[in-house]
N, C-alpha and C positions, 0 to 999 in steps of 0.2 A: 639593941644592935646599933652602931655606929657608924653610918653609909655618909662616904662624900662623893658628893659629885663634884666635875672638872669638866670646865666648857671654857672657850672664848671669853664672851660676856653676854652680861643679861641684859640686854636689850631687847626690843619687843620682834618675835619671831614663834617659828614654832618650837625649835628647839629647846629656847630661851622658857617657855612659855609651860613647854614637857616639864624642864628640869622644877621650874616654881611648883608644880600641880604635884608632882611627885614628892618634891621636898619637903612641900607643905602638908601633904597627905603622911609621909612617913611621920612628921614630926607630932599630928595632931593623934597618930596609934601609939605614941610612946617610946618611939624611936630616939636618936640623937643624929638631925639630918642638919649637913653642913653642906656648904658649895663653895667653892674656888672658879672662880672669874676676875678678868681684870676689871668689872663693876659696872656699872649701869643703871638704866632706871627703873629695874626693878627687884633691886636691893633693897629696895625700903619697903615692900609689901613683903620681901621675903623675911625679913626682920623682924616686920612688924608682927610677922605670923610664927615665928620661936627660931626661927632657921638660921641658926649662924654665919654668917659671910668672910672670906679672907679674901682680901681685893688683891691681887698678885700680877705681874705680866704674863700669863699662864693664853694667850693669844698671839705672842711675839714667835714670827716664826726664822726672827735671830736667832744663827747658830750657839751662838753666846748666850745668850737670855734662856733660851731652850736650856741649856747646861747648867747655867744656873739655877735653873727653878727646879729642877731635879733635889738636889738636897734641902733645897726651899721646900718641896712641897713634902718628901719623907720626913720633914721635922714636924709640920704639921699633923701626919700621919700618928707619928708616936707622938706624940703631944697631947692625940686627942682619943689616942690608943685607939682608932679605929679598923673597924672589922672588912669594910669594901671599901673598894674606890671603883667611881663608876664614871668610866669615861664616853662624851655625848660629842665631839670633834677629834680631829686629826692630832692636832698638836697638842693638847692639851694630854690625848692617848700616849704621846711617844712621854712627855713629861710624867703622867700618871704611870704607865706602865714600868720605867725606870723606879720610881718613888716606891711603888711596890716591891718591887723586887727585892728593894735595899732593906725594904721593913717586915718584910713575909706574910704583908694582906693581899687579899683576894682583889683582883682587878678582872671587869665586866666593861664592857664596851656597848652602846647603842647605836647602832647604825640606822641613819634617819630618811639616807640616801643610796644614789649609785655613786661607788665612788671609783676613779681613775685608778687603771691598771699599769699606768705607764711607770717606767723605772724611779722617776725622783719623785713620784706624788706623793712618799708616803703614806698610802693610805692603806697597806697593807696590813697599817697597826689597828686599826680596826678590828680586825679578826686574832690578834692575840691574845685576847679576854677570857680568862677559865668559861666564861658564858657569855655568849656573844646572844644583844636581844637585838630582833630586828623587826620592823612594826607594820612589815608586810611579805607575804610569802613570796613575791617577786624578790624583795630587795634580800630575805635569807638566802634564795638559791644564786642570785647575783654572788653572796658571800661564798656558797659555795664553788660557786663553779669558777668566779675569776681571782680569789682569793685562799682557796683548799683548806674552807672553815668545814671542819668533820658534822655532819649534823647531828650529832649527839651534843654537841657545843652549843647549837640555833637556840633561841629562847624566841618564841614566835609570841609579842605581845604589840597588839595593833595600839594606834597610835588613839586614845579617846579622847571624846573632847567635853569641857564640863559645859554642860548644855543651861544651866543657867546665869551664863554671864552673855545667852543670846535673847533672853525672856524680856520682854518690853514692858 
């Protein structure tokens, strides 16, 4: 299977930190695991560990850039003939979600947080993912209740953490 993930960037966070432990995890079962980010510092561990990187403006929340990185990033899609796109932010969701569409892969969303119900947050894209994960049962019914994500849609996987990069 051929999963990209689409975030901001990788710099050190938790999100940033999900998407490395995932992609790395996918890639080490056999997988073909890719990320799109505008780049950061931990591109190079993501690399170093088989995970292919496309360094993009895929963070710009330029109306213009936005626009642009739409057929930006469906080329990448069919390029690498992949099967998901999994989107882990806001913008990078309106950008992936669009790319999808135009290519007819499966787009996933992870919702990490509570996000703003107000009219311009966009963050309603969040919840347009054929499966939406969210990595705690607060933050699912959050999706449900202020977003009207079906819970047939919820993919309820908590958020782990790899317990040996805490070992002294």
């Amino acid at each position: 299977m051929i999963i990209i993930q689409i975030l901001p960037e990788l710099n050190t966070g938790g999100v940033e930190t999900g998407v490395v432990d995932l992609a790395v995890r996918l890639a080490k079962a056999g997988h073909c695991s890719i990320v799109i980010s505008n780049g950061g510092e931990l591109v190079k561990h993501l690399e170093g560990e088989g995970v292919r990187h496309y360094s993009l403006p895929v963070h710009s929340k330029n109306p213009l850039t936005v626009l642009k990185m739409i057929p930006a990033v469906a080329k990448i899609l069919r390029q690498e003939k992949a099967d998901i796109v999994h989107a882990r932010s806001r913008v990078p969701a309106i950008i992936g979600y669009y790319a999808a569409r135009r290519t007819g892969n499966v787009f996933i969303t992870t919702c990490h947080g509570y996000y703003s119900k107000r009219m311009l947050s966009f963050s309603g894209v969040m919840g347009w993912g054929k499966f939406v994960i969210a990595i705690s049962q607060v933050i699912a019914k959050h999706m449900m209740d202020n977003f009207g994500v079906p819970y047939r849609r919820i993919r309820l996987i908590y958020r782990g953490v790899d317990l040996d990069k805490f070992k002294y």
